[in-house]
C-alpha positions as CSV (number, residue, x, y, z in Angstrom):
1,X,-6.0,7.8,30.2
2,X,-2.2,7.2,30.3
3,X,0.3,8.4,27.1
4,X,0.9,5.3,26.6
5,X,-3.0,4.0,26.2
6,X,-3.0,7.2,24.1
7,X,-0.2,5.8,21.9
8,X,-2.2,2.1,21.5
9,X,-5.0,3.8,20.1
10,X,-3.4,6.6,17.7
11,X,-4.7,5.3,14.2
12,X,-1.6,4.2,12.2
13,X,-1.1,5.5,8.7
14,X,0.7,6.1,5.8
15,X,3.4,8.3,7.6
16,X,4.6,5.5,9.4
17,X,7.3,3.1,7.1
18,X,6.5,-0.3,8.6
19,X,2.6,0.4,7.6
20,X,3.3,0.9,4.1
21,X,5.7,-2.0,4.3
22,X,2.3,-4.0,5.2
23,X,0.5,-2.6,2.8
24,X,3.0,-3.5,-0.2
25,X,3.5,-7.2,1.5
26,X,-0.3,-8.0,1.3
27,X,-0.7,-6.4,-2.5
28,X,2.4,-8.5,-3.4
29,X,0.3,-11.7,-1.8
30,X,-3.2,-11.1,-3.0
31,X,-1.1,-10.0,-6.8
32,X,0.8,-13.7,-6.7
33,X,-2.1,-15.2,-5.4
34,X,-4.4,-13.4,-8.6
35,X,-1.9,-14.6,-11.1
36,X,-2.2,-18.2,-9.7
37,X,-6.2,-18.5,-9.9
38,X,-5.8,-17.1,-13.8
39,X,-3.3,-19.7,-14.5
40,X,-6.2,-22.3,-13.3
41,X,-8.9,-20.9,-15.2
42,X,-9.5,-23.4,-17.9
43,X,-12.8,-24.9,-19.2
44,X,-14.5,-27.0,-17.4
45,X,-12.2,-26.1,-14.4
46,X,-14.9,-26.1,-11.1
47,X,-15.5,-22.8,-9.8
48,X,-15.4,-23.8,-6.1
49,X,-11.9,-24.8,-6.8
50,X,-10.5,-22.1,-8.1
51,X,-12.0,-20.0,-5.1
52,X,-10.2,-22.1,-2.6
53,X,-6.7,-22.0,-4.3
54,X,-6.7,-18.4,-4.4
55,X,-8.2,-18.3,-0.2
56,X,-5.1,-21.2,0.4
57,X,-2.4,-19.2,-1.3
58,X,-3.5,-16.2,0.7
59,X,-3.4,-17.9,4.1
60,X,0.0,-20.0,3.6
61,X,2.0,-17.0,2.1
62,X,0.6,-14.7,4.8
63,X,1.4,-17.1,6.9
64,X,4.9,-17.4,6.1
65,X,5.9,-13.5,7.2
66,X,6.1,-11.9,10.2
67,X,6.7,-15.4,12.6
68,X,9.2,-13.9,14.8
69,X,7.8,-11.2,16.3
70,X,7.0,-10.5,19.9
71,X,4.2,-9.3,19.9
72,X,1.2,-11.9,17.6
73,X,0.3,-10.1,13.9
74,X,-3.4,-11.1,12.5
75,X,-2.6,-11.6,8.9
76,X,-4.5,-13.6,6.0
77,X,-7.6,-13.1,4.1
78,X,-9.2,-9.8,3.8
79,X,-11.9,-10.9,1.4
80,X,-12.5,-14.3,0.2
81,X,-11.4,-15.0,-3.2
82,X,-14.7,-15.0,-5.7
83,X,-15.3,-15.7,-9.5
84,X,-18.3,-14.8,-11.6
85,X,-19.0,-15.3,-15.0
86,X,-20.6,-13.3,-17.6
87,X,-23.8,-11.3,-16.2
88,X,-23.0,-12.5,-12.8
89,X,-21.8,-9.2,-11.4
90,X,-19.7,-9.7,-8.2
91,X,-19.6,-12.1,-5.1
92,X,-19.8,-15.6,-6.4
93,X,-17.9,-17.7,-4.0
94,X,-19.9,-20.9,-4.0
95,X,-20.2,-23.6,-1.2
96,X,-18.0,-27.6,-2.2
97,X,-21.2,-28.8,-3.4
98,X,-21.6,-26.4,-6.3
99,X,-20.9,-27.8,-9.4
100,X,-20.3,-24.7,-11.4
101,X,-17.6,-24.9,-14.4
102,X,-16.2,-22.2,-16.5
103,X,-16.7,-22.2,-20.0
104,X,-14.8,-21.3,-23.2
105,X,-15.3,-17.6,-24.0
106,X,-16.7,-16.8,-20.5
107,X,-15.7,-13.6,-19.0
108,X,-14.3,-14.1,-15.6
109,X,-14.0,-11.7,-12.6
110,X,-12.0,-12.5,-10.0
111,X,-12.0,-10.7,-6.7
112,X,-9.7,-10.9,-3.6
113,X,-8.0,-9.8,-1.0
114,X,-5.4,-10.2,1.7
115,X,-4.8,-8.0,5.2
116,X,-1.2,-7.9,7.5
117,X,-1.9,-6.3,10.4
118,X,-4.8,-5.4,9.9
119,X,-3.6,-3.3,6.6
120,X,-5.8,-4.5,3.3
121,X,-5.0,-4.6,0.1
122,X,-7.9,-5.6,-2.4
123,X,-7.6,-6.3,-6.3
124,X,-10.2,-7.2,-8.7
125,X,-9.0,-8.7,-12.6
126,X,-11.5,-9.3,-16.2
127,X,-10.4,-12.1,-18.1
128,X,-11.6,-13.4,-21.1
129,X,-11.3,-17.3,-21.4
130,X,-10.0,-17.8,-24.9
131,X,-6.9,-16.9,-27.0
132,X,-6.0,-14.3,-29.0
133,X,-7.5,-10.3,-28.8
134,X,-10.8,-9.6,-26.8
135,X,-13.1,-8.0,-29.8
136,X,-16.5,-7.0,-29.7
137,X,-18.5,-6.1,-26.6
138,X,-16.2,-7.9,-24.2
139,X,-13.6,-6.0,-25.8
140,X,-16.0,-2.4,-25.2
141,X,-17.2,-3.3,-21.4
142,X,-13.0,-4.7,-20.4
143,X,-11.7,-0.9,-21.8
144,X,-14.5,0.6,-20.2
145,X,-13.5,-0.9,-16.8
146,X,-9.9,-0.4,-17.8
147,X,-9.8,3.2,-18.7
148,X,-12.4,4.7,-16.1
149,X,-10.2,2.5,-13.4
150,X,-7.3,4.7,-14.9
151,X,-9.2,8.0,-14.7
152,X,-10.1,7.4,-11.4
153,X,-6.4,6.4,-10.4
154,X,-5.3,10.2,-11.4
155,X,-8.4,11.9,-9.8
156,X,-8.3,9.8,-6.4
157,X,-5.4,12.5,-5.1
158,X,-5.2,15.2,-2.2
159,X,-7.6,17.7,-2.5
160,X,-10.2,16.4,-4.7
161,X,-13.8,15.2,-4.0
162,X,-15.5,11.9,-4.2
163,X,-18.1,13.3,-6.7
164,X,-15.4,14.3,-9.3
165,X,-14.7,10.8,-9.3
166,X,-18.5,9.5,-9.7
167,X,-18.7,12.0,-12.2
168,X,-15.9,10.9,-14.6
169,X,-16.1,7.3,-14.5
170,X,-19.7,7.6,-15.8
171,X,-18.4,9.5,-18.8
172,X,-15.6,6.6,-19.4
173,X,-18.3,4.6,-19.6
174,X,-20.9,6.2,-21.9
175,X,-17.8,7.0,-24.5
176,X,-17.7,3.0,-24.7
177,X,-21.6,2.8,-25.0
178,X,-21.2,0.9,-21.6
179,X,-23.1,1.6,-18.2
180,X,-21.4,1.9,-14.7
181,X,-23.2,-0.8,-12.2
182,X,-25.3,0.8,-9.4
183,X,-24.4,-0.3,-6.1
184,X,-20.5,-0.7,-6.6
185,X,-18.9,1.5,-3.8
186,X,-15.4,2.4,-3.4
187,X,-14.0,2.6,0.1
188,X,-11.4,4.5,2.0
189,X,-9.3,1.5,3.6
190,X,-7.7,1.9,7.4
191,X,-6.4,-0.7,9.7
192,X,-8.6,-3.9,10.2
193,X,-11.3,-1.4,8.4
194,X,-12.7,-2.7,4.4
195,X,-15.4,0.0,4.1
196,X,-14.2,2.8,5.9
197,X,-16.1,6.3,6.1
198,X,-15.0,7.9,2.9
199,X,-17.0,6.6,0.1
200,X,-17.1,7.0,-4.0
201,X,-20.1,6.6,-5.4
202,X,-20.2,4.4,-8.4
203,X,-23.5,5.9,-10.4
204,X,-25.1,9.3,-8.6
205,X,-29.1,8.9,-8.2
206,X,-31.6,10.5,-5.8
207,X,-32.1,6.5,-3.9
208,X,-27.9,6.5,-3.0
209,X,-26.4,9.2,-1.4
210,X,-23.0,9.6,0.5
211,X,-21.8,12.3,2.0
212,X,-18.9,14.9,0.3
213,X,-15.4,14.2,1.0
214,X,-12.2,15.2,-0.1
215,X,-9.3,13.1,-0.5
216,X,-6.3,13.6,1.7
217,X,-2.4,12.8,2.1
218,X,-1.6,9.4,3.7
219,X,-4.9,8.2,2.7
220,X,-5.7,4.2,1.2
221,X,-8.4,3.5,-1.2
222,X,-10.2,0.9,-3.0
223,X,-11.2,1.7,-6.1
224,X,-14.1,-0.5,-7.6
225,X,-15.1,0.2,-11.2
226,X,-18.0,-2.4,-12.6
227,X,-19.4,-1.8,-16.0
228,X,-22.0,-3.7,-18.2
229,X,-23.1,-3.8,-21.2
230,X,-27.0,-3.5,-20.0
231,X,-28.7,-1.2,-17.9
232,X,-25.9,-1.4,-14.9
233,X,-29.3,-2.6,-12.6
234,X,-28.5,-5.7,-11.2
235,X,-30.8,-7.7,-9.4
236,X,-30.4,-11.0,-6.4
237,X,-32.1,-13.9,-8.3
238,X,-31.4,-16.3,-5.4
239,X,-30.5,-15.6,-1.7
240,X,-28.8,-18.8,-1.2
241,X,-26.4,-17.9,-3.5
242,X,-24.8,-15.7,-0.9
243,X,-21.8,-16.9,0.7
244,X,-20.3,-14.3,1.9
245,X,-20.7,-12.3,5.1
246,X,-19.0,-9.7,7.8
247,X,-19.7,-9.5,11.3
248,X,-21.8,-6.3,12.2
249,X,-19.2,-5.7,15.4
250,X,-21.8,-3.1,16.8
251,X,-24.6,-5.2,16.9
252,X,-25.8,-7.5,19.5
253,X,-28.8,-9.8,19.7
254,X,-29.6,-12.9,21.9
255,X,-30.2,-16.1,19.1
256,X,-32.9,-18.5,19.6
257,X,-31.8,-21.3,17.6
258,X,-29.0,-23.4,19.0
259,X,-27.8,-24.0,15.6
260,X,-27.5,-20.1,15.3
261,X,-25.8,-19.5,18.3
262,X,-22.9,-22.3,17.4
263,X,-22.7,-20.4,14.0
264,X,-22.6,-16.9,15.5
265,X,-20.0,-18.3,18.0
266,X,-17.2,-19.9,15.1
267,X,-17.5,-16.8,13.5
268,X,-16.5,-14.1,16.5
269,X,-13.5,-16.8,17.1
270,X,-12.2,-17.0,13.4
271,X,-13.8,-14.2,11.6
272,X,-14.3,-11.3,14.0
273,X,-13.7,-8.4,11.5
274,X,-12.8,-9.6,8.2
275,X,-15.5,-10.6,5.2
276,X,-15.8,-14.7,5.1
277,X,-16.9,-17.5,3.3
278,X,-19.3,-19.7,4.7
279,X,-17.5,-22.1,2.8
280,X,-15.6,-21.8,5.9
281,X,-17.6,-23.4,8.2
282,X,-19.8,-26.5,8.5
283,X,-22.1,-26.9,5.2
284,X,-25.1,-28.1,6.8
285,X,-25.0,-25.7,10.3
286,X,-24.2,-23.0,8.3
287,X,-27.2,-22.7,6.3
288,X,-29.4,-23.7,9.4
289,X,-27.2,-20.8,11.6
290,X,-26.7,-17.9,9.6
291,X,-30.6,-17.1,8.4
292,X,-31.3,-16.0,12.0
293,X,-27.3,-14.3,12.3
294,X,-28.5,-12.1,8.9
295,X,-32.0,-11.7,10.0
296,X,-31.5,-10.1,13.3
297,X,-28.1,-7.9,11.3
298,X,-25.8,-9.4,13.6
299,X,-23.6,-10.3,10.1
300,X,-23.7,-8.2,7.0
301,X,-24.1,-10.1,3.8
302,X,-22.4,-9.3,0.2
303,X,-25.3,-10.8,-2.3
304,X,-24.6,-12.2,-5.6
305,X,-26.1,-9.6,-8.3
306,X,-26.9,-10.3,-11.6
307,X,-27.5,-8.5,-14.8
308,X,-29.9,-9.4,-18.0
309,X,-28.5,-12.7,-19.4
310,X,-26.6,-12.2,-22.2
311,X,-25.1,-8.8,-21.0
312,X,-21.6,-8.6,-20.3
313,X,-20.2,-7.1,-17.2
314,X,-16.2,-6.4,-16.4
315,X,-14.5,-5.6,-12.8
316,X,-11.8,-4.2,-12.2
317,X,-10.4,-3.1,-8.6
318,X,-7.1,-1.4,-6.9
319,X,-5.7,-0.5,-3.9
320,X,-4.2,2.9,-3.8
321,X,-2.1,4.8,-1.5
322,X,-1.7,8.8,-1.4
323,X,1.6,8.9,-0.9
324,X,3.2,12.6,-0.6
325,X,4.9,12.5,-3.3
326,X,1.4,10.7,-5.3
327,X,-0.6,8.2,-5.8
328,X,0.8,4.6,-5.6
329,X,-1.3,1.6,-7.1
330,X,-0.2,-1.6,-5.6
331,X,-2.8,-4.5,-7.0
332,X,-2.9,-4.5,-10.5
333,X,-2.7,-7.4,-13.4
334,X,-2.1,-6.8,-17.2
335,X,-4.9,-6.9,-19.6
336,X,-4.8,-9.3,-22.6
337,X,-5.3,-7.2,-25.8
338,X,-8.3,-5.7,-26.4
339,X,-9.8,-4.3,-29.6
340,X,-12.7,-2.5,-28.6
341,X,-15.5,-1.3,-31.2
342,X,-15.0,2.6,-29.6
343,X,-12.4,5.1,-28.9
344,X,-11.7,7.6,-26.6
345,X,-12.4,11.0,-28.4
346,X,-14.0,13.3,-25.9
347,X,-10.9,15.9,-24.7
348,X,-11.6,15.7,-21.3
349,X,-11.0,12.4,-20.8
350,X,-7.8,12.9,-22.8
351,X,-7.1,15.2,-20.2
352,X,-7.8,13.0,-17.5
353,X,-5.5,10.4,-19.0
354,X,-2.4,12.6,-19.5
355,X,-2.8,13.6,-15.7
356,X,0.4,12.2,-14.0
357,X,-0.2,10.0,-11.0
358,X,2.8,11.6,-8.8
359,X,3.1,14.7,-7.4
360,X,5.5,17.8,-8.3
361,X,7.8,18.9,-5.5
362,X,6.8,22.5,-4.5
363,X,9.7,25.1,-4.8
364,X,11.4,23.8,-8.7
365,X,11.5,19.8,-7.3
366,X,14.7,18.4,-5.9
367,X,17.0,20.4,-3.9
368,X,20.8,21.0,-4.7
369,X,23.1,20.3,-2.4
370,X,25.1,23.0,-1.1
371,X,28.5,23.9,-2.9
372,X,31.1,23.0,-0.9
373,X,33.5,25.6,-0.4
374,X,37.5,25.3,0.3
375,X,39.5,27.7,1.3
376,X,42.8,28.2,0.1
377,X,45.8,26.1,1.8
378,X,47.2,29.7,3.3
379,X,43.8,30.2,5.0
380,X,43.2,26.7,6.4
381,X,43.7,26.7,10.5
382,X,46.6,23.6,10.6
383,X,45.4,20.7,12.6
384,X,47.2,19.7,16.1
385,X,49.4,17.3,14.5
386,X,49.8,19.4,11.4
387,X,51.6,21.9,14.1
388,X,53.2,19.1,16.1
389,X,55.2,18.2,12.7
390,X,55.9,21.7,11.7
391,X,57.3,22.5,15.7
392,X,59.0,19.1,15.2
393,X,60.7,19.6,11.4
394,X,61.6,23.0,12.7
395,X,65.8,22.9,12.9
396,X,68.1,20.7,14.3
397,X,67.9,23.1,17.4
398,X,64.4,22.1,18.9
399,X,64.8,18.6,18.4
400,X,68.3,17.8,20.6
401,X,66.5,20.0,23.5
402,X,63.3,17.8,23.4
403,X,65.2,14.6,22.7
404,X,67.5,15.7,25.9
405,X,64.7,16.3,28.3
406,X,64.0,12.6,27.4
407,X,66.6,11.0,27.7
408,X,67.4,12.9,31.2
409,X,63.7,11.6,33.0
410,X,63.5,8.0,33.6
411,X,60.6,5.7,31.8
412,X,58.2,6.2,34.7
413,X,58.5,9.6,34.7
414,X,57.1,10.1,31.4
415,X,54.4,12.6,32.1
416,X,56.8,14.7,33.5
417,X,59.1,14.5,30.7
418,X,56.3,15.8,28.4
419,X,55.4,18.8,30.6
420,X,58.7,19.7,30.5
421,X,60.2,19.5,26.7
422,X,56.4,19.9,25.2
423,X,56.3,23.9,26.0
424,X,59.6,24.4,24.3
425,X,58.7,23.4,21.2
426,X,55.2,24.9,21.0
427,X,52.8,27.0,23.6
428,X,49.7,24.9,24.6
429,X,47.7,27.6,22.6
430,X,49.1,26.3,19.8
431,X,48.1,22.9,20.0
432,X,44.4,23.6,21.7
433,X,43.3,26.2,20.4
434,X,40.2,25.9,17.8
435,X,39.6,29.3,16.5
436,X,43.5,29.5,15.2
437,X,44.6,32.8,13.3
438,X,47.7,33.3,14.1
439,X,50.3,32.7,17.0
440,X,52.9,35.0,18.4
441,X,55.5,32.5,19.8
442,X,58.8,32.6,18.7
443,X,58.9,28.9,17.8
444,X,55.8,29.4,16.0
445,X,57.1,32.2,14.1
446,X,60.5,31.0,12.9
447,X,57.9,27.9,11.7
448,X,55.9,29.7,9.6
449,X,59.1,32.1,8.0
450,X,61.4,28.7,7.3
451,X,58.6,26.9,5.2
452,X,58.0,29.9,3.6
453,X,61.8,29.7,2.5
């Protein structure tokens, strides 16, 4: 294989600039794009609507960057953008013929993403639809969400494990009286990959397992905290409530249907790696098409889970690099106030909280600069015109010889002229030479004793 094959395929991190570049210009879409969607969510606003303002903001502003470039940049939606209400838990991105309306005091989660290059950034935001504080239980599940997402932010750093992480957003939740939802996994992020290898498990049990990993330098996460106020088990009430897929790249399988095969086709051409909507393709092929495309795992489906109704359930998701110098969130959204029934009282957690998110230099932090030193004027070697005005300025004898010799060689003989009158002022040591200490010609001399006088 050739270096520069080699070079193609050498995975692109966080040690490159121009990646972190795309990193930060996707969070700064999918952030805009977030704060656009909650500006919409009103009562009786339709749900489908709000889902495809978020998914157009993301594709025209990504759009928009990166144009002139040589070689073509994939850019646009990473994940498509979803709302859910109340005990709805994650995923709901309904087809145009839903009618479903938001409500006043319903708890909204909305979800999205947006990629450059390949290079993903993901956010998640609770919202409470109605003025003033959150109180009560939506206030208890939001902090929750809230504080175990900070926790995690200060634990998700080089050279600590996944389960630390498990571990203490569980405890968030149980000082709030508030379950972690099974199911929710946090993924390590690379290039044109949503759920890399690294995994955090959201709740620890004997049924989900992952495999220990520490976190390193010039790593990117998504951190995905879910709580509820119920038993955190959600269940799928209705499969054709799923709208949402990935296409399974390593899988392969001949379709029977025709309608399948037309489905499975659109999607390799406009979706080959990236989750999608089928909201995205033709209503009534779609449903016909993708049964067989999920049946035979050619596509990966997100469900839409659901806890007890009337249980409460908050999202909250960031990206997050490991920078070397710490960790750097780049999706986030404020909070409207919150007045939650519980405190934080347990220590640890305290102690988790004060953690800083960036990273002490090693050696006492930033270096100081070296001290310049001068040396006295007597010790300083005299530059070549320095010399030239000293062997110049010397007495009114040097000067009539070298004007002389001047005068005497006619214009074209100039260089000659120079050879000449140029040694009698000064030796050609005394203009070249670098490592000057001192010089023993006359002219030189008598220099150095009349500016002394």
């Amino acid at each position: 294989m050739s270096d520069e094959e080699n070079h193609d395929e050498k995975e692109l991190d966080l040690t490159s600039p121009e990646v972190v570049t795309k990193y930060k210009g996707a969070a700064d879409i999918v952030n805009k794009a977030l704060q656009l969607v909650l500006s919409e969510c009103k009562p009786k606003a339709k749900i489908v609507d709000l889902c495809e303002k978020g998914d157009s903001f993301i594709r025209e502003q990504a759009g928009n960057i990166y144009k002139n470039v040589k070689k073509k940049i994939e850019k646009g939606i990473a994940f498509p953008t979803c709302v859910s209400v109340n005990n709805t838990v994650c995923h709901f991105s309904p087809l145009a013929s839903d009618d479903s309306v938001l409500e006043e005091g319903d708890m909204i989660k909305i979800d999205m993403g947006c990629h450059i290059d390949g290079f993903i950034a993901v956010v998640a935001h609770t919202h409470v639809l109605h003025g003033g504080p959150v109180t009560g239980r939506a206030a208890d599940v939001l902090a929750a969400a809230n504080t175990a997402a900070e926790v995690a932010l200060r634990l998700v750093r080089p050279g600590r494990k996944n389960k630390d992480v498990t571990e203490a957003i569980q405890k968030v939740a149980a000082a709030y009286d508030c379950k972690i939802v099974e199911g929710v996994l946090s993924h390590q992020l690379k290039q044109f990959v949503i759920d890399g290898n690294k995994v955090v498990l959201s709740v620890s049990s004997p049924e989900t397992r992952v495999e220990e990993a520490e976190f390193e330098e010039n790593e990117v996460y998504s951190i995905d905290i879910v709580t509820s106020t119920g038993d955190g088990k959600p269940k799928l009430l209705d499969e054709k409530q799923t709208t949402i897929y990935k296409r399974a790249v390593d899988r392969n399988y001949h379709l029977k249907m025709k309608s399948s095969r037309f489905i499975f086709s659109e999607i390799s051409q406009k979706f080959p790696i990236m989750p999608f909507t089928a909201r995205a393709l033709e209503e009534k092929r779609a449903r016909l098409g993708l049964v067989e495309c999920v049946n035979h795992d050619l596509l990966q489906p997100y469900p839409v889970l659901h806890e007890k109704p009337g249980d409460l359930v908050a999202h909250i998701k960031f990206t997050t690099l490991l920078m070397p110098n710490g960790s750097d969130r780049i999706t986030s959204h404020a909070l409207q106030e919150l007045q939650p029934t519980k405190a934080i009282d347990d220590p640890e957690i305290k102690a988790w909280l004060a953690l800083g998110t960036k990273t002490k230099k090693k050696g006492g932090g930033k270096k100081r600069k070296a001290r310049r030193v001068i040396k006295p004027r007597s010790q300083q070697k005299p530059s070549l015109w320095k010399r030239l005005e000293m062997a110049l300025n010397l007495n009114n004898e040097v000067f009539p010889i070298l004007m002389l010799c001047f005068v005497l060689v006619r214009k074209d003989d100039l260089i000659f002229g120079l050879t000449v009158s140029l040694p009698l002022v000064l030796c050609i040591e005394c203009i070249l030479c670098t490592t000057w200490k001192g010089c023993s010609h006359p002219f030189f001399d008598e220099m150095q004793r009349k500016k002394a006088t």
